[in-house]
C-alpha positions as CSV (number, residue, x, y, z in Angstrom):
1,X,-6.3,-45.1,-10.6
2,X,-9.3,-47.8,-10.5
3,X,-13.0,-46.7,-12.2
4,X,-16.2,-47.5,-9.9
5,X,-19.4,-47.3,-10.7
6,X,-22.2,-46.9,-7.9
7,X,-25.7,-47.3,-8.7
8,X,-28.6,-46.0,-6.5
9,X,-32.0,-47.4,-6.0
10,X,-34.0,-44.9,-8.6
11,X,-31.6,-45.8,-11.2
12,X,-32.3,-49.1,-11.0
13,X,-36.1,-49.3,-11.2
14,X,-36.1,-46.5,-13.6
15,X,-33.4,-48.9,-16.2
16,X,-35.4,-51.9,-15.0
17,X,-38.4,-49.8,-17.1
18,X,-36.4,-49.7,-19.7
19,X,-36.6,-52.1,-23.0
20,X,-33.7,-54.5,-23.4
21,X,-32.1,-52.5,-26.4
22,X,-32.5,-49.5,-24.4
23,X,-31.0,-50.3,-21.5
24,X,-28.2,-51.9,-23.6
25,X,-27.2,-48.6,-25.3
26,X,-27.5,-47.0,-21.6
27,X,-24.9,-49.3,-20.3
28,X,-23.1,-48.8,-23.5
29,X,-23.0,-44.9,-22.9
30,X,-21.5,-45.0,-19.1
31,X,-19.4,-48.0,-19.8
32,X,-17.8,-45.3,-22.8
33,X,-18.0,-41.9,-20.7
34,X,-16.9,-43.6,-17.7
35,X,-13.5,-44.5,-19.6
36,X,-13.2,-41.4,-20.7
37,X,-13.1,-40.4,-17.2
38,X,-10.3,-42.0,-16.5
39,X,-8.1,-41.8,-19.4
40,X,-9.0,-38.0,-20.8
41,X,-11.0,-35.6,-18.8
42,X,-11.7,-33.1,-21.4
43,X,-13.2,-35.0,-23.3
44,X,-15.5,-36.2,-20.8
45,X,-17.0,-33.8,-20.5
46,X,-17.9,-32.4,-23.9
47,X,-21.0,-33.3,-24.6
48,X,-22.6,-34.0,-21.1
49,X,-25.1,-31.0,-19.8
50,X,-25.3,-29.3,-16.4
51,X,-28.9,-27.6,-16.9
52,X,-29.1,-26.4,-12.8
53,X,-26.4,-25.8,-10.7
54,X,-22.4,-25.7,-12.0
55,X,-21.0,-24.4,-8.9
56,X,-21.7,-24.3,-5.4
57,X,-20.9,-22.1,-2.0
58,X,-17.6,-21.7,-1.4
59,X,-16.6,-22.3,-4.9
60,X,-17.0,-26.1,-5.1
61,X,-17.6,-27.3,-8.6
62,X,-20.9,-29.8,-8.8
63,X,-20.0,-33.0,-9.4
64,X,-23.8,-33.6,-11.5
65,X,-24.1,-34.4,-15.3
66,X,-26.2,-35.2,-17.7
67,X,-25.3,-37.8,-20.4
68,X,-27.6,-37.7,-23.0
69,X,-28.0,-41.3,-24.4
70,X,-29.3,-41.2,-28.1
71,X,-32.1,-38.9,-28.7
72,X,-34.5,-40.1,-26.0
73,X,-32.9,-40.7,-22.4
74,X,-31.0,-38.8,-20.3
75,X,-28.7,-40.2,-17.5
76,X,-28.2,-38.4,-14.3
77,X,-25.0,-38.9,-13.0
78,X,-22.1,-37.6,-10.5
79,X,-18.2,-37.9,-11.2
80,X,-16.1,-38.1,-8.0
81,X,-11.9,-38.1,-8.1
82,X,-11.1,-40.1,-4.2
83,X,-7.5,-39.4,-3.9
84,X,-7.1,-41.3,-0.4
85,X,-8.2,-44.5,-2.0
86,X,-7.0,-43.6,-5.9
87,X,-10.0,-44.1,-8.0
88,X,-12.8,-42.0,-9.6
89,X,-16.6,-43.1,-9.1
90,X,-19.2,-42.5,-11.4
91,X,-22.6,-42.9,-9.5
92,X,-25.7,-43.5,-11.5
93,X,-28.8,-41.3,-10.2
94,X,-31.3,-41.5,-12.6
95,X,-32.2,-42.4,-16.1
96,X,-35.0,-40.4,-17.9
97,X,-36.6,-39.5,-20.7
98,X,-35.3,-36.4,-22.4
99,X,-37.9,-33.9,-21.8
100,X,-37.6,-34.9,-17.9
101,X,-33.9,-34.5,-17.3
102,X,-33.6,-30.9,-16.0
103,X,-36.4,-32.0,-13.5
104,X,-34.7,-35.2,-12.3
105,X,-31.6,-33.0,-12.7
106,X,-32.4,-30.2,-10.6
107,X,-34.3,-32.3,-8.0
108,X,-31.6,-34.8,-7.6
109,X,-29.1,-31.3,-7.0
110,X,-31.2,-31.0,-4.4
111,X,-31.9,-34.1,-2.7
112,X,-27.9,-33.5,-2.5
113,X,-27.1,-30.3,-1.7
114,X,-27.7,-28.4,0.9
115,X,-30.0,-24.9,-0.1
116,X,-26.6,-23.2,1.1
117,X,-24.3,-24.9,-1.1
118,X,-27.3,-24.1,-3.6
119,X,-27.6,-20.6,-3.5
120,X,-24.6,-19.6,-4.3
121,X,-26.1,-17.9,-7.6
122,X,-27.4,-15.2,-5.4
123,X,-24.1,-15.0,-3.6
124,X,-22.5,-14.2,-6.4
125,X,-25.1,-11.5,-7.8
126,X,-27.2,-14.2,-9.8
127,X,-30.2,-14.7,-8.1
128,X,-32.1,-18.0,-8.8
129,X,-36.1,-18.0,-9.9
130,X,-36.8,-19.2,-6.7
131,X,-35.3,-16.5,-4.7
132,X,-36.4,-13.5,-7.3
133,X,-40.2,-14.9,-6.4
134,X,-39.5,-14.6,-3.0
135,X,-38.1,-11.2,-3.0
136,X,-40.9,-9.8,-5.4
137,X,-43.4,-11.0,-2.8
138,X,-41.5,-9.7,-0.1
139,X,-41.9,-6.2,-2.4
140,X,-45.6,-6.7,-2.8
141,X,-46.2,-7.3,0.7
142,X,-43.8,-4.7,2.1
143,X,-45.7,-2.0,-0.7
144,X,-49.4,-3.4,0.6
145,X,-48.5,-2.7,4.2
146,X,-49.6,0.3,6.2
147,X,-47.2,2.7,7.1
């Protein structure tokens, strides 16, 4: 099984931003994980963060991670088994500063995912923040009505 590694367009101008050292120890970090991928799962994953959505609709696992890289950045990625062409791909989203990863994280889930894949928290009895604000306004404005 071969290892790929896609980059999109946001990861690029956001390493590009980056110092030299820093983008260094960033490569150094997926170059490691990435390996990892490929020769023990478990281990992969230790470590790495899913602060938003860990399974979808229909009970399809996200494929989103965060890999923290030293104290300060964050890289959003997505690991992907192809069976039909026998190799894992590790696609690089974004890379950010710590305190912005669950926002590049959770937007990225939805830039995505489709809100139905996405609401399977509420499926399952879990409803999100999103969808407890819309039902306490539907409350509110059902109680305000006249009868």
């Amino acid at each position: 099984m071969g290892l790929e590694f896609l980059t999109t367009a946001a990861f690029q101008e956001d390493l590009n931003q980056l110092n030299a050292p820093s983008r260094t120890r960033v490569a150094q970090s997926i170059d490691r994980r990435g390996q990892l991928a490929m020769t023990h799962r478990d281990v992969f994953h230790k470590g790495l963060m899913r602060p938003g959505v860990k399974k979808l609709a229909g009970g399809l696992d996200s494929s989103l991670y965060v890999l923290p890289v030293g104290k300060d950045l964050r890289v959003i990625l997505a690991l992907d088994d192809d069976p039909i062409f026998d190799r894992t791909i590790v696609t690089l989203l974004r890379v950010v500063q710590r305190d912005k990863a669950e926002d590049a994280y959770k937007t990225t889930a939805r830039a995505l995912y489709s809100e139905r894949l996405l609401n399977v928290q509420e499926e399952n009895g879990k409803a999100t923040a999103a969808t407890r604000r819309k039902q306490t306004a539907r409350r509110t404005t059902d109680e305000a009505s006249p009868r």
